[in-house]
Biopython code that builds the backbone (N, CA, C, O; Angstrom):
import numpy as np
from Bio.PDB.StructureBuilder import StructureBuilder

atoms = [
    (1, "UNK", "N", (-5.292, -23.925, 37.683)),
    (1, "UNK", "CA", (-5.665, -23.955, 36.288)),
    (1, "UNK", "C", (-6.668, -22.849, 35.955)),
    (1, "UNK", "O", (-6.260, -22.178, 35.007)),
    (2, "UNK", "N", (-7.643, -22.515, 36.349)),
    (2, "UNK", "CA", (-8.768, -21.485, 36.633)),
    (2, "UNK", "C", (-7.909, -20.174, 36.122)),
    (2, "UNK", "O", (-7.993, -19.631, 35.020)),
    (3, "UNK", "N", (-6.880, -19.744, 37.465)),
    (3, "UNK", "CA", (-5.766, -18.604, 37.030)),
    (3, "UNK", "C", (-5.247, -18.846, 36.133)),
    (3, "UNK", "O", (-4.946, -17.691, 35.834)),
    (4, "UNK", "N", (-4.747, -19.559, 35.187)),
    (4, "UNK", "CA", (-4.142, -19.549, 34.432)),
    (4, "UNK", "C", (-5.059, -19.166, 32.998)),
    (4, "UNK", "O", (-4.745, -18.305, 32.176)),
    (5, "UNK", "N", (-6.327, -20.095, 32.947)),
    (5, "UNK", "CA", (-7.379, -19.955, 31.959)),
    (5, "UNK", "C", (-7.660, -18.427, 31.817)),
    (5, "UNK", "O", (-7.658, -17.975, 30.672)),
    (6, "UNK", "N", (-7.918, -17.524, 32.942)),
    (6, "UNK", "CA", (-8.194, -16.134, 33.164)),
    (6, "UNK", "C", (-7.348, -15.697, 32.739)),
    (6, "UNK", "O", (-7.690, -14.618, 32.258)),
    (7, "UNK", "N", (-5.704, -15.988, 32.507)),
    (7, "UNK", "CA", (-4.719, -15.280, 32.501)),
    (7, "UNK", "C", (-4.581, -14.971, 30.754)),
    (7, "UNK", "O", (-4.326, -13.895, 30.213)),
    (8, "UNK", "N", (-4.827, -16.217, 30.157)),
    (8, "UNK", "CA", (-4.688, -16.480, 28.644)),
    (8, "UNK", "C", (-5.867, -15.703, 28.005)),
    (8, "UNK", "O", (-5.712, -15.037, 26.982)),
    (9, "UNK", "N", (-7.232, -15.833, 28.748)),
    (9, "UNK", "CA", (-8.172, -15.001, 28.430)),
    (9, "UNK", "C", (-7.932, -13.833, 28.065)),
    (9, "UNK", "O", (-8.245, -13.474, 26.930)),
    (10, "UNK", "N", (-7.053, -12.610, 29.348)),
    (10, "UNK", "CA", (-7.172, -11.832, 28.891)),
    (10, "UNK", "C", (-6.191, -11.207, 28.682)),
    (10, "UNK", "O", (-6.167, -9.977, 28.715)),
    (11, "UNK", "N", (-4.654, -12.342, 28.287)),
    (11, "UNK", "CA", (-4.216, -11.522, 27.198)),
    (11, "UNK", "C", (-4.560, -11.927, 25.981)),
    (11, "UNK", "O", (-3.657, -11.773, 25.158)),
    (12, "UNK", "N", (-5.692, -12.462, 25.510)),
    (12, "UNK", "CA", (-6.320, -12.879, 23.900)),
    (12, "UNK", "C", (-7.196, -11.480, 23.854)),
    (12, "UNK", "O", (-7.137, -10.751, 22.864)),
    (13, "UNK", "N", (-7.919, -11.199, 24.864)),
    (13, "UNK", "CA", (-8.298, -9.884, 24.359)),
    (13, "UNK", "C", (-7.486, -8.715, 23.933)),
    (13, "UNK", "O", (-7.325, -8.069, 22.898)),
    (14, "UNK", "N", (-6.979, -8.707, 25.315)),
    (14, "UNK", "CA", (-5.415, -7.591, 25.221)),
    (14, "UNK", "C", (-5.348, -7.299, 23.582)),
    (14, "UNK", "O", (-5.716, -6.303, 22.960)),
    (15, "UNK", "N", (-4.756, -8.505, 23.128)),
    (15, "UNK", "CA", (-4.117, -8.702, 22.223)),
    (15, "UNK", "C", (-5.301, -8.553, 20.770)),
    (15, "UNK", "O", (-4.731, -8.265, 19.718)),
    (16, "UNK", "N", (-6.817, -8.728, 20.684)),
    (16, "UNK", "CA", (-7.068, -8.414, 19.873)),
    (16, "UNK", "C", (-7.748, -7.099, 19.918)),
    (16, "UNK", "O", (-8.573, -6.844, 19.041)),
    (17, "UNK", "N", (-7.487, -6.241, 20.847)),
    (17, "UNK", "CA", (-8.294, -4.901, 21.040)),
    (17, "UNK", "C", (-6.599, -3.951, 20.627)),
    (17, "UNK", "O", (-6.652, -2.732, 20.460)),
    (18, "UNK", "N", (-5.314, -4.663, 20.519)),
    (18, "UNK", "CA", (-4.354, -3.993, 19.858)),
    (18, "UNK", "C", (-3.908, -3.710, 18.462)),
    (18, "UNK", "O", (-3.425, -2.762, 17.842)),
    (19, "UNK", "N", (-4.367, -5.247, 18.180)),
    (19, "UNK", "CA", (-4.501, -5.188, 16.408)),
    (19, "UNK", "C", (-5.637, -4.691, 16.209)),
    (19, "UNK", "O", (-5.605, -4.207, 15.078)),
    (20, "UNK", "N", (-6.867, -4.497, 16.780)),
    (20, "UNK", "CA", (-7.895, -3.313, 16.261)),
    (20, "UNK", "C", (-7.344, -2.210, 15.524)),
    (20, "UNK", "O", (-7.283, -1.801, 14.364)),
    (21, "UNK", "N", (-6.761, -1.729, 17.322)),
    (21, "UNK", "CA", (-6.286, -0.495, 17.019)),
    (21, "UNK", "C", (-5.195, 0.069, 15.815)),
    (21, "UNK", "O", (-5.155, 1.131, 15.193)),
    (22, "UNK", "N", (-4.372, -1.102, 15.791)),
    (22, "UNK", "CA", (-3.625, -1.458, 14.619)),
    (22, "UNK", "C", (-3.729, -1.186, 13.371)),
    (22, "UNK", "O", (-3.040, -0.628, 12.518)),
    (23, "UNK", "N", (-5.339, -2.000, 13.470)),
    (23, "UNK", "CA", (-5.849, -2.362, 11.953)),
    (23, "UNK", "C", (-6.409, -0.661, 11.628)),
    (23, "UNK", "O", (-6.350, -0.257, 10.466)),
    (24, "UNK", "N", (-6.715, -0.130, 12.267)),
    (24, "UNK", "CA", (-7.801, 1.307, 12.457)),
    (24, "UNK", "C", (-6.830, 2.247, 11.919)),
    (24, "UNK", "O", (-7.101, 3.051, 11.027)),
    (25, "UNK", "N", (-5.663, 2.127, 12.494)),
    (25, "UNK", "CA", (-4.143, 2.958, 12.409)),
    (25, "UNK", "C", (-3.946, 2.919, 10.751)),
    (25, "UNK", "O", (-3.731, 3.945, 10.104)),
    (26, "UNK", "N", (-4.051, 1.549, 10.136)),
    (26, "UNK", "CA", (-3.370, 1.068, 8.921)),
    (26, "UNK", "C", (-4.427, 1.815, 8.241)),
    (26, "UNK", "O", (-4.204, 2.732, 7.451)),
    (27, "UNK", "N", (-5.825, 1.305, 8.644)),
    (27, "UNK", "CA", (-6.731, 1.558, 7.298)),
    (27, "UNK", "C", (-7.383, 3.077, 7.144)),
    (27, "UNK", "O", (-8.281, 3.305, 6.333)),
    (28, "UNK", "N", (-6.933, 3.887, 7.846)),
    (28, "UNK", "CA", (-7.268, 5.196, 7.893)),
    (28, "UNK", "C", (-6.099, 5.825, 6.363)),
    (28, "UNK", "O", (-6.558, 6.720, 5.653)),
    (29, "UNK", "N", (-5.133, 5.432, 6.146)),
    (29, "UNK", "CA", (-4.261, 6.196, 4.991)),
    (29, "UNK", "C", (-4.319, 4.732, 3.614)),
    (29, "UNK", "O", (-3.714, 4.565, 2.556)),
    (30, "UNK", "N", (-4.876, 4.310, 4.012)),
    (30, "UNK", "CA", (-5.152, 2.875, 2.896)),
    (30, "UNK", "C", (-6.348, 2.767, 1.979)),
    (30, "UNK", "O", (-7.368, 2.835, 2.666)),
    (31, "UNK", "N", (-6.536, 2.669, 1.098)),
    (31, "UNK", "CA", (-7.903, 2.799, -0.087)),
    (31, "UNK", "C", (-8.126, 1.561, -0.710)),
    (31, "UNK", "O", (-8.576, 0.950, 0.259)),
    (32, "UNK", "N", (-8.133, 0.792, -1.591)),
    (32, "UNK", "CA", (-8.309, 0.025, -2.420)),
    (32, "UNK", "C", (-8.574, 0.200, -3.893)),
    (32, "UNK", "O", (-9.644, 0.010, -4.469)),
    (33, "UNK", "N", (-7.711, 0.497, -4.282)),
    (33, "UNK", "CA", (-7.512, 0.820, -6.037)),
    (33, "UNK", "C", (-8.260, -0.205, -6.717)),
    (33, "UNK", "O", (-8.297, -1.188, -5.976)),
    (34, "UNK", "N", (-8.831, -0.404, -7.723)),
    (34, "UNK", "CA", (-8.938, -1.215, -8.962)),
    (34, "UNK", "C", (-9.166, -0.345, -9.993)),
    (34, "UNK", "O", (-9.763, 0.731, -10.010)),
    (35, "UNK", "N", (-8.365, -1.227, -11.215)),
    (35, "UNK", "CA", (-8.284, -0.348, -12.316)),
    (35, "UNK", "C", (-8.771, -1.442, -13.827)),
    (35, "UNK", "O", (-8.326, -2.579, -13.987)),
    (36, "UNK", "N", (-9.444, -0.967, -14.482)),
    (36, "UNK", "CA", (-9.741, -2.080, -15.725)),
    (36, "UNK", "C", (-8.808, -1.600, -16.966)),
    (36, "UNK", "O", (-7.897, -0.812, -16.710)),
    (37, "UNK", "N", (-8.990, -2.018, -18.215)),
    (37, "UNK", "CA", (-8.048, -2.052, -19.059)),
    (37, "UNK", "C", (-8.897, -0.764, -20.085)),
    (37, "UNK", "O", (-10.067, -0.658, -20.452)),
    (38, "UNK", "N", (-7.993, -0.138, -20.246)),
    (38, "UNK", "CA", (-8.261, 1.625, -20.880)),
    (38, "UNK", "C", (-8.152, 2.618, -19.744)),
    (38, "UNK", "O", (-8.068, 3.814, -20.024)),
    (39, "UNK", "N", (-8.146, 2.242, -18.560)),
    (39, "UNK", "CA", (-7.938, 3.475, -17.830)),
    (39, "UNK", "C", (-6.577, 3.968, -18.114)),
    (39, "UNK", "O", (-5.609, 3.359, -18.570)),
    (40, "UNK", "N", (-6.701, 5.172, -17.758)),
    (40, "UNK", "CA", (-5.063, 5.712, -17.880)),
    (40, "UNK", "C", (-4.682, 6.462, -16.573)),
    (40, "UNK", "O", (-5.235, 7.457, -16.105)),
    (41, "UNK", "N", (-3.650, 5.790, -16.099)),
    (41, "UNK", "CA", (-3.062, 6.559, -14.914)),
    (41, "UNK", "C", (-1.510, 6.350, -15.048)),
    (41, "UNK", "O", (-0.876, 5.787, -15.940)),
    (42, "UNK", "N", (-1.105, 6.943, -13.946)),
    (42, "UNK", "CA", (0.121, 7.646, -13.481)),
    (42, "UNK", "C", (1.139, 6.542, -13.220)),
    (42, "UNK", "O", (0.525, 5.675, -12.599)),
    (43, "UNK", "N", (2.395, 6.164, -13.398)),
    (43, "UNK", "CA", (3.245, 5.709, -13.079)),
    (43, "UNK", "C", (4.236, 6.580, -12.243)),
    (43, "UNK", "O", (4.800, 7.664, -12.393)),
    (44, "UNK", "N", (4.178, 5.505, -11.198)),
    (44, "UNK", "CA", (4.927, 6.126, -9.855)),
    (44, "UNK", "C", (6.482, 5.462, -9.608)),
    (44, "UNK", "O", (6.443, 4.308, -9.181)),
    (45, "UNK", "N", (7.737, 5.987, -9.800)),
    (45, "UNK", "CA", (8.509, 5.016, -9.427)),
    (45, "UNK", "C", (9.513, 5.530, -8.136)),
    (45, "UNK", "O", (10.654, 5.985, -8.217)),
    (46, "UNK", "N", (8.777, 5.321, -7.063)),
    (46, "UNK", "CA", (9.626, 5.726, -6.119)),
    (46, "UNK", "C", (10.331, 4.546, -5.527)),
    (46, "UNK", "O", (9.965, 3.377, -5.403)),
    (47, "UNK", "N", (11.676, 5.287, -5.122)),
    (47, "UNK", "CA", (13.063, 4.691, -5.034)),
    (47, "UNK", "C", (13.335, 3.860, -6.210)),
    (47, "UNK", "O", (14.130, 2.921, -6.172)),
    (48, "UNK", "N", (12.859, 4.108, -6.966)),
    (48, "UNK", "CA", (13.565, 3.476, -8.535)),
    (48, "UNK", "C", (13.760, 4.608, -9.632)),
    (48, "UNK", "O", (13.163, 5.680, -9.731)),
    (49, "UNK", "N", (14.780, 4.063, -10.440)),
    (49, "UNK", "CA", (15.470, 4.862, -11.240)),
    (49, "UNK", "C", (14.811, 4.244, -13.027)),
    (49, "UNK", "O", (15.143, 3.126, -13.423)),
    (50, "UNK", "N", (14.131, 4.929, -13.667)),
    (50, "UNK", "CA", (13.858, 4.022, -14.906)),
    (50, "UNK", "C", (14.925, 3.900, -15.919)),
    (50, "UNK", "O", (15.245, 5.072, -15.722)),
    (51, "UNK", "N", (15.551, 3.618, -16.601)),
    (51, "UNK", "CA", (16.633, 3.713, -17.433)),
    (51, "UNK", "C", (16.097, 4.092, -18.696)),
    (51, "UNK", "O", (16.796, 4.657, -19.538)),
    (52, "UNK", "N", (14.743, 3.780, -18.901)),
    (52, "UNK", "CA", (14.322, 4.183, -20.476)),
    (52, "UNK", "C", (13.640, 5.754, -19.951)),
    (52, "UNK", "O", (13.411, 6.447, -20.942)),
    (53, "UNK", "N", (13.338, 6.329, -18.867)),
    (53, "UNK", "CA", (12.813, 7.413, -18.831)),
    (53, "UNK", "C", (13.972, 8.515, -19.037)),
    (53, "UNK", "O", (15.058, 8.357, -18.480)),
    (54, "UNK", "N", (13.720, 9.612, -19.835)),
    (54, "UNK", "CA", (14.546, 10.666, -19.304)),
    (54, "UNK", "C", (14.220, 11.290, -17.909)),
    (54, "UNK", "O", (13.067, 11.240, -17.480)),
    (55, "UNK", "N", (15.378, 11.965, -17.093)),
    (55, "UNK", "CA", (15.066, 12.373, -16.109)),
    (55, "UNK", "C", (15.863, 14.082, -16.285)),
    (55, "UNK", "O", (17.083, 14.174, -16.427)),
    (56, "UNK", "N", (14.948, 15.322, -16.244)),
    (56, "UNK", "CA", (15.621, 16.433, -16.925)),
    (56, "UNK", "C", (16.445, 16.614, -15.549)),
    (56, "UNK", "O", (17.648, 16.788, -15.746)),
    (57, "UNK", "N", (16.047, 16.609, -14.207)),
    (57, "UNK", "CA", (16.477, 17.414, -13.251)),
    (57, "UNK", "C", (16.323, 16.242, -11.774)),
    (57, "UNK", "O", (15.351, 15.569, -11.432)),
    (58, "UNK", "N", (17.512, 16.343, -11.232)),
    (58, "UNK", "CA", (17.927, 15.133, -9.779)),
    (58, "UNK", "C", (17.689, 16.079, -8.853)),
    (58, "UNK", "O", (17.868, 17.296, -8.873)),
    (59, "UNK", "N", (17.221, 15.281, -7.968)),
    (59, "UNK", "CA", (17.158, 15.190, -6.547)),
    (59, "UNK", "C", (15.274, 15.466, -6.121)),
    (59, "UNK", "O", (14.311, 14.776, -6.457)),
    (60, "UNK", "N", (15.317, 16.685, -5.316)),
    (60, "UNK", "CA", (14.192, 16.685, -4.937)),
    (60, "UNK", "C", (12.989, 17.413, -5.815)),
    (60, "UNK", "O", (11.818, 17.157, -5.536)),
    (61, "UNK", "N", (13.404, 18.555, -7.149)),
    (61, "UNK", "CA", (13.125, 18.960, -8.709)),
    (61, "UNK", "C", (12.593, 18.014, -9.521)),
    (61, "UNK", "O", (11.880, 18.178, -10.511)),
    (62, "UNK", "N", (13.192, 16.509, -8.787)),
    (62, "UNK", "CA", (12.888, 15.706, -10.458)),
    (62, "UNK", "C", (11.322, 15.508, -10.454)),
    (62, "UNK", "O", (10.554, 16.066, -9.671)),
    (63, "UNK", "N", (10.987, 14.662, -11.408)),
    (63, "UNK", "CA", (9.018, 14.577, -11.503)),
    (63, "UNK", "C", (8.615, 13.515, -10.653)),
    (63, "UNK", "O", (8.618, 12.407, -11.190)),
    (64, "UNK", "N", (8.345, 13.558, -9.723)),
    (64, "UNK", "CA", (7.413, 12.246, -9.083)),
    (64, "UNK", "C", (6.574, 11.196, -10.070)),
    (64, "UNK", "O", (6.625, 9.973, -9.941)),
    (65, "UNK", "N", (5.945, 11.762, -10.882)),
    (65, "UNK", "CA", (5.322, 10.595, -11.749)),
    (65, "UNK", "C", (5.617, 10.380, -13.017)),
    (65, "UNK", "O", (6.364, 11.348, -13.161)),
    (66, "UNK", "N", (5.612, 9.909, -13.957)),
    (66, "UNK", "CA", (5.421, 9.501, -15.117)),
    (66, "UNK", "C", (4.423, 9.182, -15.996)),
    (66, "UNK", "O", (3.677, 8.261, -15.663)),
    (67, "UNK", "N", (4.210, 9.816, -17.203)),
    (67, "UNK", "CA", (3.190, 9.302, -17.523)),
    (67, "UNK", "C", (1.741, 10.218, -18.329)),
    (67, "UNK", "O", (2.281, 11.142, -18.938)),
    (68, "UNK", "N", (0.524, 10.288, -18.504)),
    (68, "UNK", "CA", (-0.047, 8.744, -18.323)),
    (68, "UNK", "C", (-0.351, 7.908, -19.488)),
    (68, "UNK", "O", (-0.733, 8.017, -20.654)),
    (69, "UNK", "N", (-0.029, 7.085, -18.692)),
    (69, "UNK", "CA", (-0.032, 5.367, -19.710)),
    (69, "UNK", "C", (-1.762, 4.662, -19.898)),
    (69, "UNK", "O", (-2.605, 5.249, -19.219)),
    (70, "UNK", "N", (-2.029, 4.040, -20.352)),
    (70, "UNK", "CA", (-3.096, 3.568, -20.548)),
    (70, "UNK", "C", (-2.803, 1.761, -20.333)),
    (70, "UNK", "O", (-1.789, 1.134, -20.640)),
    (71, "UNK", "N", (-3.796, 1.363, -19.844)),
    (71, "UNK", "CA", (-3.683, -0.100, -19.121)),
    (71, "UNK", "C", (-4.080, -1.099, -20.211)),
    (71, "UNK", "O", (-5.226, -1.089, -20.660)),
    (72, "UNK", "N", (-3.244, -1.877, -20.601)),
    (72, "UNK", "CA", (-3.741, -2.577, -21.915)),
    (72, "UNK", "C", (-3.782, -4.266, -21.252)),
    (72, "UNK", "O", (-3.929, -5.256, -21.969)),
    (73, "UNK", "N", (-3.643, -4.300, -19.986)),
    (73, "UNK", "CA", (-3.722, -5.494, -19.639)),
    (73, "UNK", "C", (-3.814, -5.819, -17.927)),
    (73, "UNK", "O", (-2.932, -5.710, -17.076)),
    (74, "UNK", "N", (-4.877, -6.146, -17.830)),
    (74, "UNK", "CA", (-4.893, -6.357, -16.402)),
    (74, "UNK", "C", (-3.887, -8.096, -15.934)),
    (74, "UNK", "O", (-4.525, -9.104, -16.238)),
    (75, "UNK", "N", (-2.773, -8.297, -15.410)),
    (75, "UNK", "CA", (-2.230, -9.184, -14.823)),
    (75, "UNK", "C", (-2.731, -9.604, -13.581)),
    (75, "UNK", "O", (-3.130, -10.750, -13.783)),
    (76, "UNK", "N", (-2.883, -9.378, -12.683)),
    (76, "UNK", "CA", (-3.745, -9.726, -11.302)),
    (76, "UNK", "C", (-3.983, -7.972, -10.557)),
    (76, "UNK", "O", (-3.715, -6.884, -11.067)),
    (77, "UNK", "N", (-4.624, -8.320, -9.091)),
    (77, "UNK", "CA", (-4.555, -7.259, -8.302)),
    (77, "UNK", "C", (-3.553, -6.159, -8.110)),
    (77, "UNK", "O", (-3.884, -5.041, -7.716)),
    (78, "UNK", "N", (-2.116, -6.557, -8.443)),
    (78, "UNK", "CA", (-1.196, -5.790, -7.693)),
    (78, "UNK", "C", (-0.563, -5.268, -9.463)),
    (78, "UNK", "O", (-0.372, -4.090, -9.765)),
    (79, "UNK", "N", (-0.368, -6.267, -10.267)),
    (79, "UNK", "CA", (0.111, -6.057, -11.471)),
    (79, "UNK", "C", (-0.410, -5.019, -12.659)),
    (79, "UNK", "O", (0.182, -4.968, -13.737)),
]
sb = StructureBuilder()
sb.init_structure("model")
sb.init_model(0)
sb.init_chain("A")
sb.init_seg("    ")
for serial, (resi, resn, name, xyz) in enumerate(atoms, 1):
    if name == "N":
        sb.init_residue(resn, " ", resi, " ")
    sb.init_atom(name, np.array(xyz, "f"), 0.0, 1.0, " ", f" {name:<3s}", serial, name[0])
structure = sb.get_structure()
């Protein structure tokens, strides 16, 4: 039992010195946006197609963003 306790031990470390590294990996290209209502920013629609936008020119020419819009309503964090 002893070996076994040692064994679980240290793959719990193992295992949280990987999601460290993990987490370190993720949060190096990651920020945290918040935005209140009057800011104006950019609408991004990647891999989507808008149907009300014109689009003058396809493929890799066309505009990455759209915009800018002004925020007339905060819905939650992501919205």
């Amino acid at each position: 039992m002893t070996e076994r306790d040692e064994f679980l031990a240290d793959v719990r470390l193992r295992l949280e010195q990987a999601q460290a590294v993990y987490k370190r990996h993720y949060d190096k290209g990651h920020w945290e946006l918040r935005f209140a209502v009057g800011d104006w920013v950019w609408l991004r629609l990647h891999q989507r197609t808008a149907s009300s936008l014109k689009t003058p020119t396809a493929g890799k020419l066309k505009p990455r963003y759209y915009g800018p819009y002004r925020i007339i309503a905060v819905v939650n964090e992501v919205a």
